[in-house]
N, C-alpha and C positions, 0 to 999 in steps of 0.2 A: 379574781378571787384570792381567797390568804395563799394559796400555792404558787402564786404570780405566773397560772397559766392564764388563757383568756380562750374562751370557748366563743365560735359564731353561729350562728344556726343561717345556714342557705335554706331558704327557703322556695326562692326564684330560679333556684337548679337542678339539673338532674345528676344524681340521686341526690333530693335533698335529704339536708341532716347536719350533724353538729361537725365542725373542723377544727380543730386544738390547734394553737399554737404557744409552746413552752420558751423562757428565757432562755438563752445562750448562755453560753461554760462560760461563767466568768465576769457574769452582769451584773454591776452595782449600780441601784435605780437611783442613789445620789447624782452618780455622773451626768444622768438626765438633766437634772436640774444645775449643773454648776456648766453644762454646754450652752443654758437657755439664757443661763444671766451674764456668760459672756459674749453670747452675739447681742443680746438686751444691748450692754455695756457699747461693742464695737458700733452697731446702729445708733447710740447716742451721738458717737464720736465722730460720726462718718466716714467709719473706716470698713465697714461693710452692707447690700445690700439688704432687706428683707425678705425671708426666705418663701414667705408667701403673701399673697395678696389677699385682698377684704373677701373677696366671696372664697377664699379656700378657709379664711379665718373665719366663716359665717359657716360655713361647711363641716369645718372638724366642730365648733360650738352646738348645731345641731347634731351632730354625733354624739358627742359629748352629752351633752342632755338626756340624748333618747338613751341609752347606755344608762344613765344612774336612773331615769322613771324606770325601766327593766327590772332593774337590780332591787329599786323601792317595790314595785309591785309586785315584784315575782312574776312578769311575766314580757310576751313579744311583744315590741314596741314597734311600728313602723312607721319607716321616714317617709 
């Protein structure tokens, strides 16, 4: 959301309910992107491994999807 918290809702637990998780003192969401384009960069080179494999990258992309239909529909999406 615009306050860069990220809210989860457990559903599959006891007590379920929502879980907040807030940015850390000190977090610029650039730096995300300037870590991705240099292992991008190093993995060209072959000067490092890939940090995950097809079915984790199949994995976060189904997250990833079900997360924005959520946010579009306004409502629980399950995986």
């Amino acid at each position: 959301n615009a306050s860069g918290k990220l809210s989860l809702y457990r559903a599959g637990v006891e007590p379920a309910g929502w879980e907040e998780f807030t940015l850390s003192q000190g977090f610029e969401r650039n730096d995300l992107f300037l870590a991705e384009m240099r292992h991008f960069i190093a993995l060209i080179r072959n000067e490092e491994a890939s940090r995950c494999d097809f079915s984790e990258g199949m994995r976060s992309l189904l997250w990833a999807l079900a997360a924005h239909k959520s946010a579009q529909e306004k409502r629980l999406v399950e995986l």
